[in-house]
C-alpha positions, 0 to 999 in steps of 0.5 A: 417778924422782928425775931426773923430781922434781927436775925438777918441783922446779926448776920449781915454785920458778921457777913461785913466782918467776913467779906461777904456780900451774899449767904445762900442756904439750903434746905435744913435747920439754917434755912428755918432759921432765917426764913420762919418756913417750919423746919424744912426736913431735907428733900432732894427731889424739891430742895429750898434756897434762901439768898441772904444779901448783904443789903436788899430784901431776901430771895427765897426760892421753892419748888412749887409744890411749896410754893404755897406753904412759903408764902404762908409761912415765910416772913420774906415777901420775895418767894420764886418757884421752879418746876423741875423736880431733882434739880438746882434752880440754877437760872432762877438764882443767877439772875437773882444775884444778876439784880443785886449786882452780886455775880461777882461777890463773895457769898457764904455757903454752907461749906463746913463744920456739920452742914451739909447739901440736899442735891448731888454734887453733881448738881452743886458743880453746876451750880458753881459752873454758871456763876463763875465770877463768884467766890464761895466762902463757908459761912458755918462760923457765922451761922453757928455764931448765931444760933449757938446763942439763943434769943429769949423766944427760942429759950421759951421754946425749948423750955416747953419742950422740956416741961412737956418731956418731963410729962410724957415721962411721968406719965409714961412712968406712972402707967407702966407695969411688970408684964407690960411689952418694952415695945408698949411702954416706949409707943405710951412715951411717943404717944405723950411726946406726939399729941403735946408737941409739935409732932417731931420727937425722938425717943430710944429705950433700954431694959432689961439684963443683957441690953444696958449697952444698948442705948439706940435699939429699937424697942422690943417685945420682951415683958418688963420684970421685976428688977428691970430698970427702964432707960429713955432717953427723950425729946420733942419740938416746940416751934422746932426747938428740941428738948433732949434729956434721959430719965429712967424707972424700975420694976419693984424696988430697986437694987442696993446697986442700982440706987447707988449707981444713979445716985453716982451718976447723978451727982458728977451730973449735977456738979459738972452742972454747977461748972457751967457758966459764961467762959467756960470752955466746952472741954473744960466740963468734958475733962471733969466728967471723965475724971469722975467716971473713971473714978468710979466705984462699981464695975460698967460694962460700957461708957456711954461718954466715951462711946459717944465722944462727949459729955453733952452737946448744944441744943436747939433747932437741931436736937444735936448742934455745937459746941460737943462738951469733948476734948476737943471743943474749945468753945467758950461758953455765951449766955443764950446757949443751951447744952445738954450734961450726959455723963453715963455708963451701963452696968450689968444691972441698969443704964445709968445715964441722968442728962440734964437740958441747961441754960447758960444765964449771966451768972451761972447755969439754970437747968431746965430739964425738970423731971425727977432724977430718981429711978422712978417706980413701975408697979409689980 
């Protein structure tokens, strides 16, 4: 309960400082954020709404097949259900706002930067249409101001999703063998994530001559030999909180080529690390990363940087959220934020590719993405 109201609390003095009397969310990380219902996934047929007003207690509607989970899950104690499946409960929302004098009001919605709707447009016109006297307003500033900074709950969150990343990497590591099907080693690493964490993961795999470049393909059946290094990147939910790092192994010893490229990367790695502190600029730690990549000694058949168009990015209830560590991130860095640093390439002889998991403290940086860095052994 007092996570859940000092978020709102923080969100109603942004709202003053914008001219809003109103937020009105919809299904997503936004709406888990303020109502505590668990990280509702998108559902055009049953979507959410939370109206957050300026003064007053919170609305938040359901369909009623969730009707039931909301009242359980939700800290707000005003939960409104509707029927109809595939539609916005347009009525039920006109006359919430008729209560709270708000048909006239300014209401922020999520309108910009990396938000987006589970209804049609189609449906959002009608929406707009019932309530003309209202002025709509993008409210991603204010809702990224907010969850860019985490709250000492959400940091142990993900601190125990990355603690738990590192196990499922160590075991995973630890039995997997020269033989064994790519496809197998990646089910051991979901299995590990699944069984210790909230259930939600995310997991991609390479190995193997041929398919460094390839970071998003899907796991294949291709036995591992000696020689082959084996790259995952991997993460998992604690109350909805991400953790997101890569880490990688080798069947046999590795290569004089292999160690010193992970060395490499490992350490721009860890030096764009040590940049990290409040007032930085995301961009700044992306400038520096590609300097040293360009810089560096052996040949890569791909960036992975410049692929993705960034050297990181933040991290919490959505695995993937601002500030992006690219050129054009001017965002200062706070204290509370936690990043992901990615710097990678891949070569004809591995993907090489350490992200760490960083939070921003008072004075610096702590890393909380914990497993060895090393290219860790798979037994022959």
């Amino acid at each position: 309960m007092s996570e859940h109201s000092q978020r709102l609390e923080r969100l109603r003095g942004l709202m003053q400082e914008h001219g809003m009397q109103a937020v009105l969310l919809g299904t997503g990380a936004n709406l888990a954020y303020f109502t505590g219902y668990p990280s509702p996934s998108r559902s055009v047929p049953r979507p959410f709404f939370v109206l957050l007003p300026l003064a007053g207690d919170p609305v938040f509607f359901t369909h009623t097949g969730h009707a039931a989970e909301a009242r359980r899950f939700s800290w707000i104690s005003d939960i409104r259900d509707y029927q109809p499946l595939a539609t916005v409960p347009v009525d039920l929302i006109q006359e919430a706002l008729a209560e709270k004098s708000l048909l006239n009001a300014t209401i922020g919605m999520e309108l910009g930067a990396e938000q987006a709707f589970d209804y049609s447009y189609l449906q959002f016109n009608r929406l707009r249409d019932a309530l003309p006297g209202l002025t709509l307003s993008d409210a991603a500033p204010l809702l990224w101001a907010l969850r860019m900074v985490k709250s000492p709950w959400e940091i142990s969150c993900i601190r125990q999703a990355c603690d738990t990343t590192s196990e499922a990497y160590q075991a995973t590591f630890r039995s997997a063998r020269a033989g064994m099907p790519e496809r197998d080693v990646y089910l051991a690493m979901k299995d590990y994530l699944v069984q210790h964490s909230d259930g939600t993961i995310f997991l991609a795999i390479t190995s193997g001559s041929g398919n460094y470049d390839f970071v998003t393909k899907p796991p294949e059946n291709r036995p591992l030999v000696s020689g082959d290094l084996v790259w995952m990147d991997a993460g998992c939910t604690v109350n909805g909180y991400w953790s997101d790092y890569s880490r990688a192994g080798i069947v046999g010893p590795p290569s004089d080529e292999q160690r010193s490229a992970q060395d490499a990367i490992h350490r721009i790695t860890t030096e764009a690390v040590t940049m990290v502190r409040p007032g930085v600029r995301a961009s700044w730690i992306w400038q520096f990363c590609l300097k040293e990549l360009e810089a560096l000694f052996f040949p890569i058949t791909s960036s992975i940087t410049q692929l993705a168009a960034r050297v990181g990015h933040g991290m919490g209830l959505d695995m993937t959220e601002p500030p992006h560590l690219g050129p054009h991130d001017q965002t200062v860095l706070q204290e509370g934020m936690v990043i992901t640093i990615e710097p990678g390439v891949a070569t004809t002889y591995g993907t090489f590719h350490v992200e760490e998991n960083v939070l921003i403290t008072k004075d610096g940086a702590e890393v909380l993405s914990r497993s060895p860095r090393n290219l860790q052994p798979i037994a022959l």
